[in-house]
Structure formats: structure tokens, C-alpha cells
C-alpha positions as CSV (number, residue, x, y, z in Angstrom):
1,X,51.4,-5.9,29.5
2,X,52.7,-8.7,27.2
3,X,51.9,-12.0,27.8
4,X,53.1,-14.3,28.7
5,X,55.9,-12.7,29.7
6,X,58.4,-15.0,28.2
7,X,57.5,-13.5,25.4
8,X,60.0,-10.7,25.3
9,X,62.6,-13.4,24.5
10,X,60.7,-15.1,21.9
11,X,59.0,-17.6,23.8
12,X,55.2,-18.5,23.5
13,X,52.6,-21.1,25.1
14,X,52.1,-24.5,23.1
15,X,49.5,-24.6,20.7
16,X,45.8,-24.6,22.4
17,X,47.7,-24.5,26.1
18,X,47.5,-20.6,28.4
19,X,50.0,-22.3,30.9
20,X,52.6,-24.4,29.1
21,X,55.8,-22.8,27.1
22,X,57.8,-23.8,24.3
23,X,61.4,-22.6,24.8
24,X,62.7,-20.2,22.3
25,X,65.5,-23.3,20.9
26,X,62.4,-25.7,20.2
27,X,60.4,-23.1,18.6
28,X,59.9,-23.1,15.0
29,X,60.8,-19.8,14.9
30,X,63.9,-21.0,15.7
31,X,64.5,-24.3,14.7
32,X,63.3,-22.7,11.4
33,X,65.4,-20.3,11.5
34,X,62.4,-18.0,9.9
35,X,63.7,-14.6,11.2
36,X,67.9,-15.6,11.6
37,X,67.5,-16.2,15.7
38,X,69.0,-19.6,15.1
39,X,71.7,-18.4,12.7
40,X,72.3,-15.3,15.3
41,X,72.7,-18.0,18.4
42,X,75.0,-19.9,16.6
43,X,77.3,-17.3,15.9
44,X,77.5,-16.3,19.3
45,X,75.7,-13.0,18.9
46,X,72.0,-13.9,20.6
47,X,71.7,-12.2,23.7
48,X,69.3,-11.5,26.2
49,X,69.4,-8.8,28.9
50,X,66.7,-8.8,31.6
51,X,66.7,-6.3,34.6
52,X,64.7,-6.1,37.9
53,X,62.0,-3.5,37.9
54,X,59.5,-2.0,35.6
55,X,59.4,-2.1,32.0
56,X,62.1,0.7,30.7
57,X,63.4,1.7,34.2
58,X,66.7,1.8,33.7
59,X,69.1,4.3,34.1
60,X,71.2,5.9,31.8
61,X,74.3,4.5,34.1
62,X,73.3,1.0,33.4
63,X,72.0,1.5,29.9
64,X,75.9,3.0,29.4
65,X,77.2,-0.1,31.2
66,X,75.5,-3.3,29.4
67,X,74.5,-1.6,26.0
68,X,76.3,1.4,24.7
69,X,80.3,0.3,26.0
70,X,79.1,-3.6,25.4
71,X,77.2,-3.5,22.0
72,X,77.6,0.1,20.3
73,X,81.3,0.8,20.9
């Protein structure tokens, strides 16, 4: 289990805080631009996909649908 859970998309708690988050565009990750997120956003080619259910339940249907026809054709 990764937490927290915003985590996935970059986003961690404030320093010395279990509860409050800094959003991934005030992050120095990203305001640093210290692994190209910021540089990737800009140019229009950060994106996050989130589906309901467990982690990797997908199916190969929807995986088709919003990956391979969307990001790999």
C-alpha cells in the first residue's frame, strides 16, 4: 500500500505533517523541475489516469482504450 495515496501522482505530505499535502505544481519536485514533470506539463504531455478498483485491475479492453490507441499508436 503506498502512502499516502496521492502519492502515485507525485504528491507527498508537508514536511513534519501525516495529514496535510503539498500538490504536485507547488512541489519542489516540480517547481524545480528536478525530474522534467514541470517541463512535461508544460508541453502538454503530463497526464494522469486513475481508475476505480484495485491496484492493476484493469482489463485488457480498457488498457487498449486509454493507453495503447491513446499513447502507443
Amino acid at each position: 500500500m503506498v502512502e499516502p495515496k496521492e502519492s502515485q501522482h507525485f504528491e507527498f505530505y508537508s514536511p513534519g505533517s501525516s495529514e496535510e499535502l503539498i500538490p504536485l505544481r507547488e512541489s519542489p519536485i516540480y517547481t524545480e523541475d528536478r525530474i522534467g514533470l514541470k517541463t512535461l506539463d508544460e508541453a502538454g504531455k503530463l497526464h494522469f489516469i486513475s481508475i476505480d478498483g484495485d491496484h492493476l485491475q484493469f482489463s485488457t479492453d480498457w488498457f487498449v482504450e486509454n493507453i495503447v490507441k491513446i499513447y502507443l499508436n
